[in-house]
py3Dmol code that shows the C-alpha trace and the ligand (Angstrom):
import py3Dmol

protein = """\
ATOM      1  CA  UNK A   1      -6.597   2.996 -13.082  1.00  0.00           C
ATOM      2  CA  UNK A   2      -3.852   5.552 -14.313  1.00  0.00           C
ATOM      3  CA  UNK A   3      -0.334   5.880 -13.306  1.00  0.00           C
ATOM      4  CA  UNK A   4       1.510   8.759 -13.479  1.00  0.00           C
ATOM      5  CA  UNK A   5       5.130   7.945 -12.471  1.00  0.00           C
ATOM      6  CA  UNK A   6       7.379  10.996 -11.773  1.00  0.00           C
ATOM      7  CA  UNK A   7      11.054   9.900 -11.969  1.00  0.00           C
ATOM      8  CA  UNK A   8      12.924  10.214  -8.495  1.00  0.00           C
ATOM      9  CA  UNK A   9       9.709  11.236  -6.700  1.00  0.00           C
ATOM     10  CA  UNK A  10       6.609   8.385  -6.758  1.00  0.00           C
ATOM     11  CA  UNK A  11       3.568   8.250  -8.731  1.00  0.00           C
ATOM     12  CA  UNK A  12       0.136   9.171  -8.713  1.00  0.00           C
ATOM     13  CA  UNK A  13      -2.197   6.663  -9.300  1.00  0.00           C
ATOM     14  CA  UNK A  14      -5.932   7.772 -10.040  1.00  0.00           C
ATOM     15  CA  UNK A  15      -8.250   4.975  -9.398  1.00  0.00           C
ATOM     16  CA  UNK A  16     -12.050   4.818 -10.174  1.00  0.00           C
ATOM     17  CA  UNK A  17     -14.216   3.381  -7.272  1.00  0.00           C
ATOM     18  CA  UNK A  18     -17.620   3.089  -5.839  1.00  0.00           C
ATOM     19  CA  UNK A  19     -18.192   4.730  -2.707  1.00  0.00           C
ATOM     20  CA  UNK A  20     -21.447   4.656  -0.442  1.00  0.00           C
ATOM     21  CA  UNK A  21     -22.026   8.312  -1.946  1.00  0.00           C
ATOM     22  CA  UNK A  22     -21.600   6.903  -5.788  1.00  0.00           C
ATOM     23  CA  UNK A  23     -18.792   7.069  -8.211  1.00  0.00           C
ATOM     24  CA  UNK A  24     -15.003   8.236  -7.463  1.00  0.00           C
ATOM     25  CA  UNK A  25     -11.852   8.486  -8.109  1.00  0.00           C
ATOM     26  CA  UNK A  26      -9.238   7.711  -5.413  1.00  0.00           C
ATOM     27  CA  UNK A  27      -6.088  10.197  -5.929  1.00  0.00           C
ATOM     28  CA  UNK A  28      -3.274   8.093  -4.674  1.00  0.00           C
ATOM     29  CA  UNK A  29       0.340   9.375  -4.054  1.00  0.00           C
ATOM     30  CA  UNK A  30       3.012   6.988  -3.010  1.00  0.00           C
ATOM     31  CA  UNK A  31       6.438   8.843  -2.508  1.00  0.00           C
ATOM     32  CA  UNK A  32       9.960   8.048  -2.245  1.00  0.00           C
ATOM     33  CA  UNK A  33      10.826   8.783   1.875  1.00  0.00           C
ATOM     34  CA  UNK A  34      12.523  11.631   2.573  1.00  0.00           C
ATOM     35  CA  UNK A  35      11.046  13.333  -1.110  1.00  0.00           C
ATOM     36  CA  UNK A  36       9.183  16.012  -2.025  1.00  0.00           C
ATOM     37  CA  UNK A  37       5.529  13.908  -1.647  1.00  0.00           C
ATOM     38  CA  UNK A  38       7.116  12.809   2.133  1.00  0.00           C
ATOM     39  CA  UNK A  39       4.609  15.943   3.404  1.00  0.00           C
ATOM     40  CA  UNK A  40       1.963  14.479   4.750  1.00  0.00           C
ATOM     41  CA  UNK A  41       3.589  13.577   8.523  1.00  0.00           C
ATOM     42  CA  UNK A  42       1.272  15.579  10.711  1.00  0.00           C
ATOM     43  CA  UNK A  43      -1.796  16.257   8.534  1.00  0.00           C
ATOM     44  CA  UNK A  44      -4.697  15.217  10.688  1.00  0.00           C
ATOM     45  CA  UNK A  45      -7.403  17.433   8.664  1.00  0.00           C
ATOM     46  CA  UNK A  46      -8.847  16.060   5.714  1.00  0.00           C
ATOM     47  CA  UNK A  47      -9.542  19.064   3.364  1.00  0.00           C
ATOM     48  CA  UNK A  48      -5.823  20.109   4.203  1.00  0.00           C
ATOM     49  CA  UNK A  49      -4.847  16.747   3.218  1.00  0.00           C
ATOM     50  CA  UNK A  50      -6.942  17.152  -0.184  1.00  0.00           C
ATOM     51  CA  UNK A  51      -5.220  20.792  -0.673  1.00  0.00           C
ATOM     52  CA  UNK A  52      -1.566  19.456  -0.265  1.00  0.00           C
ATOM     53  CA  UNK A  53      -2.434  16.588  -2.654  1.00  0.00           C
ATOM     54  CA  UNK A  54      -3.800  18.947  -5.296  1.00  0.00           C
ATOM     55  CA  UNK A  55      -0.816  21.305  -4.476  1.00  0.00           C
ATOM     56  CA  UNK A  56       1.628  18.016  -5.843  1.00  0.00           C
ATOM     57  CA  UNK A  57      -0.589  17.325  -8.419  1.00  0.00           C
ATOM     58  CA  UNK A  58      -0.287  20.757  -9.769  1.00  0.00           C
ATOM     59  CA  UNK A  59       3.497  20.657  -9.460  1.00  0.00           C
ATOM     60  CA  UNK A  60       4.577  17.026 -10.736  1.00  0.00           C
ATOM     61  CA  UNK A  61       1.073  16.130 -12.457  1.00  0.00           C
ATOM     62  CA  UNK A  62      -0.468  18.830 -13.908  1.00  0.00           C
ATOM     63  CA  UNK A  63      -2.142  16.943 -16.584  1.00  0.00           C
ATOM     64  CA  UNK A  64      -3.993  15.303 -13.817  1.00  0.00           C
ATOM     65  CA  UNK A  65      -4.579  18.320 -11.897  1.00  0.00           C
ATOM     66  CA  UNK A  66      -5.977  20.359 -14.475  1.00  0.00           C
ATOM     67  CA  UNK A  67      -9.500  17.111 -14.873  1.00  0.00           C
ATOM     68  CA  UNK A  68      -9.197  17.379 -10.845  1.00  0.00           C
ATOM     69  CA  UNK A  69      -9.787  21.369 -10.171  1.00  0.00           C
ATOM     70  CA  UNK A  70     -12.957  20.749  -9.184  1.00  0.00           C
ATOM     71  CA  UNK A  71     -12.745  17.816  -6.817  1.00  0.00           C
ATOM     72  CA  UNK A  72     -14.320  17.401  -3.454  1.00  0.00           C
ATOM     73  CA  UNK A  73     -14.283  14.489  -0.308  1.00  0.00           C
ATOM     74  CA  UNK A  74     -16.460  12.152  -0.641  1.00  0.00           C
ATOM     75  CA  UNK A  75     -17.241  12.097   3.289  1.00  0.00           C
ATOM     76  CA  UNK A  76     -15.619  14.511   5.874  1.00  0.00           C
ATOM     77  CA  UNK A  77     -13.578  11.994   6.875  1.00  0.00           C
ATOM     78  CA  UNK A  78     -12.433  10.623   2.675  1.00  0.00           C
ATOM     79  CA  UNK A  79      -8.581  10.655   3.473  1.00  0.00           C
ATOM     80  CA  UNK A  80      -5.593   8.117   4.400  1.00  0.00           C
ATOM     81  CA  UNK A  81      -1.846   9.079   5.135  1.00  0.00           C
ATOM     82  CA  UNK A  82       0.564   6.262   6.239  1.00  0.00           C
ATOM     83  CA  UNK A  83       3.941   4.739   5.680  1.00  0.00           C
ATOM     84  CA  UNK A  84       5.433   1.005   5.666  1.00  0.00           C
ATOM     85  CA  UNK A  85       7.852  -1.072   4.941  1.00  0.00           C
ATOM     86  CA  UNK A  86       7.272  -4.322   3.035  1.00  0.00           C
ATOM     87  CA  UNK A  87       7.632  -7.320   5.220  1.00  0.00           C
ATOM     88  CA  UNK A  88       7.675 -11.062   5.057  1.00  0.00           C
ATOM     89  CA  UNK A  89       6.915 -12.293   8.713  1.00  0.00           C
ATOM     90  CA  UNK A  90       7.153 -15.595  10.480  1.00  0.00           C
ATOM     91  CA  UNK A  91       3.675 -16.877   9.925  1.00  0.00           C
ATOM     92  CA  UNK A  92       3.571 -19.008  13.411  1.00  0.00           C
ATOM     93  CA  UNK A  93       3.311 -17.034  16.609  1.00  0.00           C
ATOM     94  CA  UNK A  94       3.552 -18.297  19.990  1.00  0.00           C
ATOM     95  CA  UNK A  95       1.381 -17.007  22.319  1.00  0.00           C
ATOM     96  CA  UNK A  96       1.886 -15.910  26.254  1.00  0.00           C
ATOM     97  CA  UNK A  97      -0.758 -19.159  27.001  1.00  0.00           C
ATOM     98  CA  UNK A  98       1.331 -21.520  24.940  1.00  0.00           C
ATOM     99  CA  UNK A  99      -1.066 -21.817  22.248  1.00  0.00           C
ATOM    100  CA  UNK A 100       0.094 -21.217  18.541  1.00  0.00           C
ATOM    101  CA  UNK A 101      -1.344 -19.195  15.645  1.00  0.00           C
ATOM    102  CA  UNK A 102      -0.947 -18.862  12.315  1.00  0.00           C
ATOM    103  CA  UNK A 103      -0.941 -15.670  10.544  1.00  0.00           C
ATOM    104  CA  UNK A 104      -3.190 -14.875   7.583  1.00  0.00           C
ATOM    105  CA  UNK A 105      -2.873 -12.450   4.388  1.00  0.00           C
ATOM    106  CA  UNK A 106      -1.036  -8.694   5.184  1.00  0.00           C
ATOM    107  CA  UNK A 107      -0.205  -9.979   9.024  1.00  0.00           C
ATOM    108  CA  UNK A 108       2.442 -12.555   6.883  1.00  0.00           C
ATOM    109  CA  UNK A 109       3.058 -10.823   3.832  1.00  0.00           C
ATOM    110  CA  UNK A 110       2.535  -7.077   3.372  1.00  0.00           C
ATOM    111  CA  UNK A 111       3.972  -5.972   0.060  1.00  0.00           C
ATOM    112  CA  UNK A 112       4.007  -2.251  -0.992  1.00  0.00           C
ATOM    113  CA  UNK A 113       1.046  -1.101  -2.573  1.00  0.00           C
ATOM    114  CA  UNK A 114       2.417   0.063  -6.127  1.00  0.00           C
ATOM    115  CA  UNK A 115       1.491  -3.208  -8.129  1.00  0.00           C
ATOM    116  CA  UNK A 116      -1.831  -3.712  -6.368  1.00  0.00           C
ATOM    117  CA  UNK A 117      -1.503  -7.246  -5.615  1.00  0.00           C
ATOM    118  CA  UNK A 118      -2.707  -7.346  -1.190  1.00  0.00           C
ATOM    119  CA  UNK A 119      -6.440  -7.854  -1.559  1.00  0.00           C
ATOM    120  CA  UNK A 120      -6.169 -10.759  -4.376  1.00  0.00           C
ATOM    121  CA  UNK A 121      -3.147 -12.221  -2.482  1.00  0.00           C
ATOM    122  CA  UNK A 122      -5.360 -12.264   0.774  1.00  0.00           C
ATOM    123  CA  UNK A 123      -7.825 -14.408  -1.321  1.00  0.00           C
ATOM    124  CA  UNK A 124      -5.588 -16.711  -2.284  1.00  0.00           C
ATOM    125  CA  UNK A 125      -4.103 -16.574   0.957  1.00  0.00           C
ATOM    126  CA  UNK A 126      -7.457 -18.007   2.061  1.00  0.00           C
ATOM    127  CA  UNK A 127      -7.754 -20.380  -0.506  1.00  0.00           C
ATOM    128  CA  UNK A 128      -4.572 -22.049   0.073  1.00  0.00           C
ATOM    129  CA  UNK A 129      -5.159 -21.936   3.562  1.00  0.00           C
ATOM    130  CA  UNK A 130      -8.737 -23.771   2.996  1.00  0.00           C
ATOM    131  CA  UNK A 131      -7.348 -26.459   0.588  1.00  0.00           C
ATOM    132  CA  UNK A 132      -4.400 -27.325   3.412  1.00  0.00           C
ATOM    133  CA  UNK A 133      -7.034 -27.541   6.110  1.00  0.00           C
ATOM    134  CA  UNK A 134      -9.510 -29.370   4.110  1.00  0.00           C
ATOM    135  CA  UNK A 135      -6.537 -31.858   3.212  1.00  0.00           C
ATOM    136  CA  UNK A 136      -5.226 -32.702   6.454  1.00  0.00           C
ATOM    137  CA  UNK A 137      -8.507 -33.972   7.746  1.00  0.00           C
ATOM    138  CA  UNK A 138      -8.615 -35.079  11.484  1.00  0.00           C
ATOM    139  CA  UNK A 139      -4.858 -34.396  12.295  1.00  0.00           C
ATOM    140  CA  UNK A 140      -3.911 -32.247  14.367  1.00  0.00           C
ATOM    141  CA  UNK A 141      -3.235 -28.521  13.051  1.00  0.00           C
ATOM    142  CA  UNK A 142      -0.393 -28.103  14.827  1.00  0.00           C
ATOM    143  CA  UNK A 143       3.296 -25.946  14.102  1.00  0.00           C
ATOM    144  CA  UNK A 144       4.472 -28.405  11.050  1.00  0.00           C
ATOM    145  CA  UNK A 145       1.171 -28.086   9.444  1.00  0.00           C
ATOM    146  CA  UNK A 146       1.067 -24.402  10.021  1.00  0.00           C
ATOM    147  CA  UNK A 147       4.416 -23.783   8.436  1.00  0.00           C
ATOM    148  CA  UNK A 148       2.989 -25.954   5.319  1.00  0.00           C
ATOM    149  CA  UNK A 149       0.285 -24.196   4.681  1.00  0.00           C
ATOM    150  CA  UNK A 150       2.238 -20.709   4.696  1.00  0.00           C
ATOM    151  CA  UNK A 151       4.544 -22.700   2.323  1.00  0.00           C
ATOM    152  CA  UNK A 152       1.512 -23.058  -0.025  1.00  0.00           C
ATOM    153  CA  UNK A 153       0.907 -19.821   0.246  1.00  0.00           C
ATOM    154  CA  UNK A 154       4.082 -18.656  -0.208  1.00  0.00           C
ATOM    155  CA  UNK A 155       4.221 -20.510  -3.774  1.00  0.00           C
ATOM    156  CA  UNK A 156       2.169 -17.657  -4.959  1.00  0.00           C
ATOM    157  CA  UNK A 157       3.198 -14.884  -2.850  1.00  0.00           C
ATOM    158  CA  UNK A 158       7.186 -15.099  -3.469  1.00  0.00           C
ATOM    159  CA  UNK A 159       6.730 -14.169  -6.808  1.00  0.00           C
ATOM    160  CA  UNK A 160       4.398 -11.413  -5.630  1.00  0.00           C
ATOM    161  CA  UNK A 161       6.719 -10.335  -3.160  1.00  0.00           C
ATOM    162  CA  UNK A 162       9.686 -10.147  -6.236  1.00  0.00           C
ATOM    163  CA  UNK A 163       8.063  -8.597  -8.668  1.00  0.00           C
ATOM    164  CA  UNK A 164       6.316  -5.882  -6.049  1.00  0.00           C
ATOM    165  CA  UNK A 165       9.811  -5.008  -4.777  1.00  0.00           C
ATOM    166  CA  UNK A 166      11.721  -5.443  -8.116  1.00  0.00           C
ATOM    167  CA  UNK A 167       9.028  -2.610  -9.020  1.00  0.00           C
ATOM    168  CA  UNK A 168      10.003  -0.121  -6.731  1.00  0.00           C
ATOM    169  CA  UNK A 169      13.482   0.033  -7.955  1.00  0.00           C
ATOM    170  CA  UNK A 170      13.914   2.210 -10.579  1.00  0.00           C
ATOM    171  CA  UNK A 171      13.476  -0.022 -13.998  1.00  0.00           C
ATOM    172  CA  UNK A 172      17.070  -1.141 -15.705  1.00  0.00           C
ATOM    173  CA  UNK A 173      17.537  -0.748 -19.282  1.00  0.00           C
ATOM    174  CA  UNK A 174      16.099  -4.396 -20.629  1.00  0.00           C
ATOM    175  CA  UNK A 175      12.737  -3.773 -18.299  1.00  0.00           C
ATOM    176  CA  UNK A 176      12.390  -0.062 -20.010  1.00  0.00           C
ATOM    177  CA  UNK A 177      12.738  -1.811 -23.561  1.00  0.00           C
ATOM    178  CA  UNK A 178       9.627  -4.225 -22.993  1.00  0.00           C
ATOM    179  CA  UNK A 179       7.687  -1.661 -21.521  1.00  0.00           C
ATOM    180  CA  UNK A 180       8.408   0.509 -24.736  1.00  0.00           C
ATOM    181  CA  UNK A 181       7.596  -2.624 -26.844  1.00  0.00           C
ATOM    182  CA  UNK A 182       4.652  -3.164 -24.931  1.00  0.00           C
ATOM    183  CA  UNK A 183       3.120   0.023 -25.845  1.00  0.00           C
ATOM    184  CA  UNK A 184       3.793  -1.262 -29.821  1.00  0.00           C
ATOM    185  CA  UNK A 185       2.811  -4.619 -29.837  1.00  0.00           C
ATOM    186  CA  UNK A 186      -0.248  -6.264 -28.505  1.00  0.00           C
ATOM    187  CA  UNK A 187       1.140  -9.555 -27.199  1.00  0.00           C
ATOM    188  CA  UNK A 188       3.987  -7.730 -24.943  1.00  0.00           C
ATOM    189  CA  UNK A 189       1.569  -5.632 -23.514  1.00  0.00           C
ATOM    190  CA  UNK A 190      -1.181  -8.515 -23.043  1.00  0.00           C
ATOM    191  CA  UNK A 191       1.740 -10.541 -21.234  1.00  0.00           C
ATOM    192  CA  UNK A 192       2.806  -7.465 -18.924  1.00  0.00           C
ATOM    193  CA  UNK A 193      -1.469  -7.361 -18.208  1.00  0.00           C
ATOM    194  CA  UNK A 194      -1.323 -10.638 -17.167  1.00  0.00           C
ATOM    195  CA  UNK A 195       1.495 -10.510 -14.885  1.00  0.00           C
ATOM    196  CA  UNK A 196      -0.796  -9.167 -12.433  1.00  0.00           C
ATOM    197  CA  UNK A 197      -2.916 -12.306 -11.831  1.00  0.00           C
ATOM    198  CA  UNK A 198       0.245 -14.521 -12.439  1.00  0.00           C
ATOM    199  CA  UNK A 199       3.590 -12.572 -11.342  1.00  0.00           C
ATOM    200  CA  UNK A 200       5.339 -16.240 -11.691  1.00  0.00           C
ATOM    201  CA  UNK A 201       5.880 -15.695 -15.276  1.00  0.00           C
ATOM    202  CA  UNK A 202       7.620 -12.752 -15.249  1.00  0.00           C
ATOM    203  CA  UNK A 203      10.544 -15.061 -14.717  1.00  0.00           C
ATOM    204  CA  UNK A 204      10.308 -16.164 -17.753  1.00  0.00           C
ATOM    205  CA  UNK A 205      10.530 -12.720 -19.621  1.00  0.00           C
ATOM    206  CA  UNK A 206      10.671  -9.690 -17.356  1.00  0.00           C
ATOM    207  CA  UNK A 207      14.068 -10.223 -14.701  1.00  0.00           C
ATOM    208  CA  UNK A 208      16.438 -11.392 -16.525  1.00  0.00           C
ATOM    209  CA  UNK A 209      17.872  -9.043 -19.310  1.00  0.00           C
ATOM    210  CA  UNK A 210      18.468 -12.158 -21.756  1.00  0.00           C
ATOM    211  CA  UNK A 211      15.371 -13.586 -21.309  1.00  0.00           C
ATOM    212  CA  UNK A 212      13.716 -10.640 -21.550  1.00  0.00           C
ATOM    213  CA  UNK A 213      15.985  -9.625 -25.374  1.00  0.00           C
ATOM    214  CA  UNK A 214      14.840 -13.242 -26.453  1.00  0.00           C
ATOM    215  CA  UNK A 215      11.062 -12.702 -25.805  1.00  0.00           C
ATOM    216  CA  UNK A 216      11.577  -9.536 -27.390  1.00  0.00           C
ATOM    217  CA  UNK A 217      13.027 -11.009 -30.135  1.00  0.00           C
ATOM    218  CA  UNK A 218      10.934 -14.263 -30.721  1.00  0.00           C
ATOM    219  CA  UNK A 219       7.383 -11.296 -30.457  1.00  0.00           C
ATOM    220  CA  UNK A 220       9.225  -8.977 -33.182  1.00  0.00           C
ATOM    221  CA  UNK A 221       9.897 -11.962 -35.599  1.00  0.00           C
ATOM    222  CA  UNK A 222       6.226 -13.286 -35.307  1.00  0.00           C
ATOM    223  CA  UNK A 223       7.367 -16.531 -33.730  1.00  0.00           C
TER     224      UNK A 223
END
"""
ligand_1 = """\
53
LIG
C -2.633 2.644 0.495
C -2.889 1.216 0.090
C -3.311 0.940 -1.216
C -3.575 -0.360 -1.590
N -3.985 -0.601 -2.878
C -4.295 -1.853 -3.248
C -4.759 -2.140 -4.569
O -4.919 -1.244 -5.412
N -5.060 -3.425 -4.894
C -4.911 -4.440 -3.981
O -5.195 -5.602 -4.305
N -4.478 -4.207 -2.744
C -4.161 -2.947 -2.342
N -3.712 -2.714 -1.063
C -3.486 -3.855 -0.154
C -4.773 -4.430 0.428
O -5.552 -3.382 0.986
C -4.371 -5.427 1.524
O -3.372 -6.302 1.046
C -5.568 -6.280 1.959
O -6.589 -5.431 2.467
C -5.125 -7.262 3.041
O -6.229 -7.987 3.539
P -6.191 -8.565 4.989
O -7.478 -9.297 5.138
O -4.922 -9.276 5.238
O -6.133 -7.303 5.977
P -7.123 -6.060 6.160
O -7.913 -5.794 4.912
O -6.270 -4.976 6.723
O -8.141 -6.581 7.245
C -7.792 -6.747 8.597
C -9.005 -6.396 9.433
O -8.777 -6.762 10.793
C -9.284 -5.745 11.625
N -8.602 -5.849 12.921
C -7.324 -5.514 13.239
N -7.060 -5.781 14.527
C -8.178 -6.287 15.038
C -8.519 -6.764 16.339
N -7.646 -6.755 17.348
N -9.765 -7.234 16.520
C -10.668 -7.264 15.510
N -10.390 -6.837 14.254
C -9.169 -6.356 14.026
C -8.996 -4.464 10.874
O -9.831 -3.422 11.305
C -9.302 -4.891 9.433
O -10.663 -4.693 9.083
C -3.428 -1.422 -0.660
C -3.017 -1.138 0.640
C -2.736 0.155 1.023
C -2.322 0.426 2.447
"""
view = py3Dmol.view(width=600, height=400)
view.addModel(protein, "pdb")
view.setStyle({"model": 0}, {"cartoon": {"style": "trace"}})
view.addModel(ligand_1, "xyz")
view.setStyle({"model": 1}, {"stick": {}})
view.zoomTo()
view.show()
């Protein structure tokens, strides 16, 4: 996957992928609302969808645009528009009957998109959920065991949930250092890498701008 990030407007991310048809690449715009990539309200036609990508490609990416001048859909129908805003819900619902459920993945915890973390969070989702129903055996799976086994869940997807929205701020001045050191030195960058299964450790290095100086420091010096 590359990302192109264009300060004050989004990024671009260009992800490979396997399609029925064969091999891809996904072109993937997330905007700022209200920018200049906040176009796409009201495009129901697919190959005007592709032109107006390729049209912001050209003007914010052109690096990417000029590998992509060739591009087609990969179906008639190869194109997504849509807008949300990350959301931790109540993971027990009541329902009209009286009967309770408990909400599962993206219905509990949809996080934006940018560090790619919904379809490996909905696994774990599942596994957590497994482990807390294999565990309580013959009770009864009722609202206090519900809201434990979100709260097992939650153990991995609060630091998701932090990281993802810390993310779409724009980066302060101790995050832009690592990310500059990471492109130097092997372990910094390794670390970032494996953020992305584990976002729990970035508390340890990546929030907080002393933390982050003394991780810097402690790489630098070999330690
Ligand atoms: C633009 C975008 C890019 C993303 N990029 C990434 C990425 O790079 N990496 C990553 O890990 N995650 C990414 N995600 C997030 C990821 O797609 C989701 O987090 C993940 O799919 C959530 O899984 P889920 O099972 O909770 O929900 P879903 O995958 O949405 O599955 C829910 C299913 O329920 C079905 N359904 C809904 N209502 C009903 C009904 N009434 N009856 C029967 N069926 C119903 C739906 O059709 C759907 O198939 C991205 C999401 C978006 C929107």
């Amino acid at each position: 996957v590359r990302c192109n990030i264009v300060p004050g407007v989004g990024e671009l991310f260009v992800m490979p992928t396997l399609t029925t048809g064969g091999r891809a690449d996904i072109l993937f715009w997330e905007g700022i609302p209200g920018g200049p990539l906040d176009v796409f309200r009201g495009v129901k036609d697919p190959s005007e969808h592709l032109a107006l990508t390729l049209e912001l490609m050209e003007r914010f990416t052109p690096w990417e645009y000029a590998r992509a001048t060739k591009v087609e859909l990969t179906d008639a129908g190869g194109t997504l528009a849509g807008r949300y805003a990350p959301t931790v819900r109540n993971p027990v619902g009541h329902l009209p009957g009286g009967g309770l459920v408990l909400g599962v993945a993206d219905v509990v915890v949809a996080n934006d998109p940018i560090t790619g973390q919904g379809s490996n969070s909905a696994s774990k989702c599942a596994a957590a959920y497994l482990a807390a129903i294999v565990e309580h055996g013959d009770r009864p799976f009722d609202e206090a065991w519900m809201r434990s086994a979100f709260d097992r869940y939650w153990k991995t997807a609060e630091p998701v949930t932090k990281w993802t929205n810390a993310m779409l701020a724009p980066p302060p001045e101790h995050v832009l250092q690592l990310l500059g050191a990471a492109g130097e030195l092997q372990p910094i960058a390794d670390r970032f890498a494996n953020g992305f299964d584990d976002p729990a450790d970035f508390e340890n290095f990546f929030f907080d701008p002393e933390k982050a100086s003394a991780y810097l420091a402690s790489v630098a010096s070999g330690a």
